[in-house]
C-alpha positions in Angstrom: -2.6 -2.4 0.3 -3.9 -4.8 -2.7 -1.8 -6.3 -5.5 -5.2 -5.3 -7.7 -5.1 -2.5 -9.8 -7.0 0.4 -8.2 -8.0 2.1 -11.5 -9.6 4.7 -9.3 -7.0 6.1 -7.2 -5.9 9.5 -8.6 -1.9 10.0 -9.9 -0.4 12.1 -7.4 3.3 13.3 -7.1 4.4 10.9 -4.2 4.1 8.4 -6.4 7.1 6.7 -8.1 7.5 6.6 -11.3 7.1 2.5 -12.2 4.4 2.6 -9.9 2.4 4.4 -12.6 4.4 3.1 -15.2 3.2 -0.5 -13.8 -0.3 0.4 -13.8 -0.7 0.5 -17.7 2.4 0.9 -19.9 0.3 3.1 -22.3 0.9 6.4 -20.4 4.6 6.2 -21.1 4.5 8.5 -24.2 3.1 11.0 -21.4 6.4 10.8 -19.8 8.2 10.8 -23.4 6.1 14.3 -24.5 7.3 15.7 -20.9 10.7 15.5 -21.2 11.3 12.5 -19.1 12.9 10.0 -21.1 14.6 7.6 -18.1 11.6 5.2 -17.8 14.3 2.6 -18.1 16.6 4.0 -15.9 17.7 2.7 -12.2 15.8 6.2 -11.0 12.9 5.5 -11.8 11.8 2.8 -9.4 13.0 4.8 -6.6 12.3 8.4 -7.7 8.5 9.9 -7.5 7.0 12.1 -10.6 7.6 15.0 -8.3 11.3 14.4 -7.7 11.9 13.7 -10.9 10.1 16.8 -12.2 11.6 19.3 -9.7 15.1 17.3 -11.2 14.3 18.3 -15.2 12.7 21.5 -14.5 9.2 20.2 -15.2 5.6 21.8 -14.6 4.4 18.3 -12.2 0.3 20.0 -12.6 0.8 19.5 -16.3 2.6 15.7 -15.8 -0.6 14.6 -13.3 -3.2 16.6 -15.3 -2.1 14.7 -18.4 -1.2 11.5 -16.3 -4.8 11.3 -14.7 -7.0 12.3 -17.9 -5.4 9.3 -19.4 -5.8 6.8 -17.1 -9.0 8.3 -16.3 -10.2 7.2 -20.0 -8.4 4.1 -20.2 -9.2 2.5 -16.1 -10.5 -0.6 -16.3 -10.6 -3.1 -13.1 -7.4 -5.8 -13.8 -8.3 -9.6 -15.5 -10.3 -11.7 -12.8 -10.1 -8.7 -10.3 -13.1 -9.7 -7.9 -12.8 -6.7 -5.6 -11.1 -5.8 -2.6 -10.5 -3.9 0.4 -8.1 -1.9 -1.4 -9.7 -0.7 -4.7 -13.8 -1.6 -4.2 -15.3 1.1 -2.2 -18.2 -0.6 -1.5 -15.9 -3.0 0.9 -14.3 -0.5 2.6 
């Protein structure tokens, strides 16, 4: 997989948590206004949104609704980002 950004790969519930917290720092109020308050914590860079929501009781629709209507507004390709395999669909 590419070290780029791929600003057009939907949030989805295997993913861990730093992963998308990695991807733009911005969405972490989303986690804040959820409940989940461990950004910070040794979990979350080996814990996926839906383990941790299944772990607090949280609706993980809502969390990747929310998650992917922001990073939906906000994707932008990364600085110098020429394309790739991994994120430019016309290469694949």
């Amino acid at each position: 997989m590419s070290d780029c950004v791929q600003a057009d790969r939907p949030i989805t519930g295997d993913m861990l948590i730093m992963d998308v917290i990695q991807r733009d720092t911005g969405c972490a109020p989303i986690f804040f206004a959820n409940g989940l308050h461990c950004l910070g914590c040794a979990m979350a860079h080996h814990e996926t949104l839906e383990q941790a929501c299944a772990v607090h009781g949280m609706d993980i629709d809502k969390l990747l609704d929310q998650l992917n209507e922001y990073f939906a507004v906000t994707a932008a390709p990364a600085d110098g980002c020429a394309g790739c395999a991994g994120c430019d669909p016309g290469n694949n």
